[in-house]
ZAMARGU-4260 file (C-alpha; in steps of 0.2 Angstrom, whole numbers, plus 5000, padded with zeros to 4 digits):
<rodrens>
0) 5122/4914/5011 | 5140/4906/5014 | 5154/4916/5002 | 5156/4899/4997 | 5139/4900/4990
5) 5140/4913/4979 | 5140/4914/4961 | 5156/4914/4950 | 5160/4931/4945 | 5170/4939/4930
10) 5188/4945/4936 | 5189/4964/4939 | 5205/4974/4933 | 5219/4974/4946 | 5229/4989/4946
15) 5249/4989/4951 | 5242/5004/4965 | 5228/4993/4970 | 5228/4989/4989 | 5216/4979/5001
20) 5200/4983/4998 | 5195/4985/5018 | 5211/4995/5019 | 5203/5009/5005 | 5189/5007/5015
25) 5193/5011/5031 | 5208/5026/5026 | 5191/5036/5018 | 5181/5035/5034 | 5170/5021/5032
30) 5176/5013/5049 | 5190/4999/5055 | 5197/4988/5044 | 5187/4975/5053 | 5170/4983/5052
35) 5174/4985/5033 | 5178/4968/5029 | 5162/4964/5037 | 5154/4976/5024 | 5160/4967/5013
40) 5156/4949/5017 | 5140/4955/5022 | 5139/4960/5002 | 5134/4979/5004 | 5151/4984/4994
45) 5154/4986/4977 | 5169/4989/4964 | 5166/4995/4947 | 5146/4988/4947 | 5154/4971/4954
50) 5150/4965/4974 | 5167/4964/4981 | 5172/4950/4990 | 5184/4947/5005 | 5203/4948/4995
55) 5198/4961/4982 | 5210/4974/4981 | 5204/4992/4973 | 5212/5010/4966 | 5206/5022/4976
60) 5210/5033/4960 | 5202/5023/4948 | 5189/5011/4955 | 5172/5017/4955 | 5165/5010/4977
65) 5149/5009/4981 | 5144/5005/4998 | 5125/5001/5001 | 5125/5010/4985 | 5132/5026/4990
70) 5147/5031/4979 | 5161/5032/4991 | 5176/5045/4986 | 5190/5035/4994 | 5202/5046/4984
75) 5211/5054/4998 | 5219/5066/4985 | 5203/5073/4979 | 5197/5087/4992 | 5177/5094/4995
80) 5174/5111/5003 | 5161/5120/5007 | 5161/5140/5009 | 5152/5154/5016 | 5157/5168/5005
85) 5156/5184/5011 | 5149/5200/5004 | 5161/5210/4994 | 5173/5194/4989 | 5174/5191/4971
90) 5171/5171/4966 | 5189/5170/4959 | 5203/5160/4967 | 5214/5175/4966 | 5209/5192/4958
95) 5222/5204/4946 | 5213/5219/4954 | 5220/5213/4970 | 5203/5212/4978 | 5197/5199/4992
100) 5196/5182/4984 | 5189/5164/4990 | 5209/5158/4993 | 5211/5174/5006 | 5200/5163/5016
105) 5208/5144/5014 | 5227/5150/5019 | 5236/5135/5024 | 5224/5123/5028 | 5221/5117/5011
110) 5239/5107/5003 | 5228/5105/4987 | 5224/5117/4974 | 5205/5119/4972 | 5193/5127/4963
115) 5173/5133/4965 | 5159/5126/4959 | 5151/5140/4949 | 5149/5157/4957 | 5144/5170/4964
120) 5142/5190/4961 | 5152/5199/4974 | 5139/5208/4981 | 5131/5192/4986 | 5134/5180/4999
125) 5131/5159/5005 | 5137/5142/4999 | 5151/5139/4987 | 5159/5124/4986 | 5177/5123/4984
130) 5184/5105/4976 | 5199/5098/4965 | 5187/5085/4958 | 5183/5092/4939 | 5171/5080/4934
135) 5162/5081/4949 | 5161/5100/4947 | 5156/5102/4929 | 5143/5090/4931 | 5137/5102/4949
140) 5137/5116/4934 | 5129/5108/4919 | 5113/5112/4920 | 5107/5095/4912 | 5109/5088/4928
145) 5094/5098/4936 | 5104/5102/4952 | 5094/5112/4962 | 5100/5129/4971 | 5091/5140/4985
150) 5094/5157/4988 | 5085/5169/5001 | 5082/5185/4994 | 5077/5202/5003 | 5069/5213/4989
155) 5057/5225/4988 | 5040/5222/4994 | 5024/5219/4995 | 5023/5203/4987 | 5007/5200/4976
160) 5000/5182/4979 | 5002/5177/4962 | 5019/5180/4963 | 5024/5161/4965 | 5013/5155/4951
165) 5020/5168/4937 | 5038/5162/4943 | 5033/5145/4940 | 5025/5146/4923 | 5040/5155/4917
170) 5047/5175/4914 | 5053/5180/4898 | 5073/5188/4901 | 5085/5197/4887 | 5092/5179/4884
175) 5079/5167/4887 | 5065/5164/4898 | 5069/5157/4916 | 5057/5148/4929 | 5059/5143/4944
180) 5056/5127/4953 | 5048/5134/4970 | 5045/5150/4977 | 5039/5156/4996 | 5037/5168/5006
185) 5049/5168/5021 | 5044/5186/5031 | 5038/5203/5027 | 5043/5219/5037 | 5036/5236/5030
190) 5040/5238/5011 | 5053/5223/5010 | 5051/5205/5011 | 5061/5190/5011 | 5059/5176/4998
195) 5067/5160/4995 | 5069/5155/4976 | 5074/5137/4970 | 5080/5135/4952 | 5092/5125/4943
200) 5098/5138/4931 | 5116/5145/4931 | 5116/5160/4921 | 5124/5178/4925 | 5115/5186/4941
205) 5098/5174/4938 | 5092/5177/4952 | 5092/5195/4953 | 5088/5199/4936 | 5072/5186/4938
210) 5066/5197/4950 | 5069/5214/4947 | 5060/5208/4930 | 5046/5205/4939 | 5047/5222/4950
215) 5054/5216/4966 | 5072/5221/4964 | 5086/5214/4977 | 5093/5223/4991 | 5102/5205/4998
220) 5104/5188/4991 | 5111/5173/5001 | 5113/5156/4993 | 5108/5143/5007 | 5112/5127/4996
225) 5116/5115/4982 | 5108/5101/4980 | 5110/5092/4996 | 5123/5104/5004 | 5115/5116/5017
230) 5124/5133/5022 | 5117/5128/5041 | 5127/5139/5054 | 5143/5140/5043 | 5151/5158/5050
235) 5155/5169/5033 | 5172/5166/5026 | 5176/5149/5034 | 5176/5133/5028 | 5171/5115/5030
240) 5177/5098/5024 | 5162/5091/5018 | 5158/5072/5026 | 5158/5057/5018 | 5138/5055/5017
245) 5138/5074/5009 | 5149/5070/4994 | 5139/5053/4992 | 5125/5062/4991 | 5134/5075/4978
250) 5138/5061/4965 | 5117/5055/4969 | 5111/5072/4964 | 5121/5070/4947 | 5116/5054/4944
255) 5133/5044/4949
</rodrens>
């Protein structure tokens, strides 16, 4: 179809910050300024629900992107981390104790202030991830949003075959009961084994509490990933920018 064949469509709001849509396109990564305004006539972008067309302009702060419906964060202001926290570093940004804390590790990398999403206890150890992006954040946190997290645990074995099935049907705790969404079996070495648990719920020390219920308490507990985000071979106490497709996949998981 010719652009010229298109049907009309309804103005969209053009903000006094509002630049070049292939030029918002192309500062967040999606490629040149020529291969963006061929996503665009090609109609694979869109602004606030509407297909752009060549000549739209956009806010990076304010628009709402999509490109082959893949929310894009062209907000160059907003940042997304990823972190391996370390065992023994408190999930606080700066600690009055004077303990380790997650900005020990960022130093002068970062120029924006950020935040974690959610936490973890300091005795454990994995993924955090480190954004200025609230809404983004609270919606990671909230647990209506079902987002998924994975932990490998090394606790107390053996491991009864059943175990997975009583996990899954649910286990009573002092404020609530709790299940899980799968449960396996990763390796067993004399009396301890480790597991990996996926569960979407939040609450104080879950995971460890969920299984010393059930009598396998936890020696070790590393949180391989949220929602689409994988730990992979990120070293402890570094940090990763996380790519365009990760924080597209982010705003999927919570329904954006």
């Amino acid at each position: 179809m010719r652009r010229d064949d298109r049907a009309p469509q309804p103005d969209a709001p053009v903000y006094e910050s509002a630049e070049r849509l292939q030029k918002v396109l192309a500062a967040a990564g999606v490629g040149s300024r020529r291969a963006c305004e061929d996503l665009i006539f090609r109609r694979r972008v869109t602004v606030n629900g509407r297909v752009a067309q060549l000549g739209d302009k956009a806010d990076p702060a304010r628009d709402v992107i999509h490109v082959d419906g893949e929310r894009l964060q062209a907000d160059t202001r907003l940042v997304y981390l990823a972190m391996n926290k370390p065992r023994g570093v408190v999930s606080t940004m700066a600690d009055e104790k004077g303990r380790a804390a997650l900005s020990d590790f960022l130093g002068n990398r970062v120029e924006q202030r950020v935040y974690h999403v959610g936490r973890l206890d300091a005795d454990s150890e994995g993924l955090l991830l480190l954004t200025n992006d609230g809404t983004l954040a609270h919606r990671l946190m909230h647990p209506s949003y079902g987002v998924q997290k994975t932990y490998l645990c090394e606790v107390t074995g053996p491991i009864p075959r059943n175990l997975g099935k009583r996990l899954a049907a649910g286990v009573e705790l002092e404020d609530g009961p709790v299940k899980v969404d799968s449960f396996k079996v990763v390796d067993t070495l004399g009396k301890t084994a480790q597991v990996e648990v996926t569960l979407h719920e939040g609450r104080k020390h879950i995971v460890r509490r969920l299984l010393a219920e059930v009598g396998h308490p936890v020696s070790r507990l590393v949180r391989t990933s949220i929602g689409p985000i994988r730990l992979g071979d990120l070293r402890a106490g570094r940090t990763r920018r996380l790519t365009n497709a990760e924080v597209a996949a982010l705003f999927k998981a919570v329904g954006d």
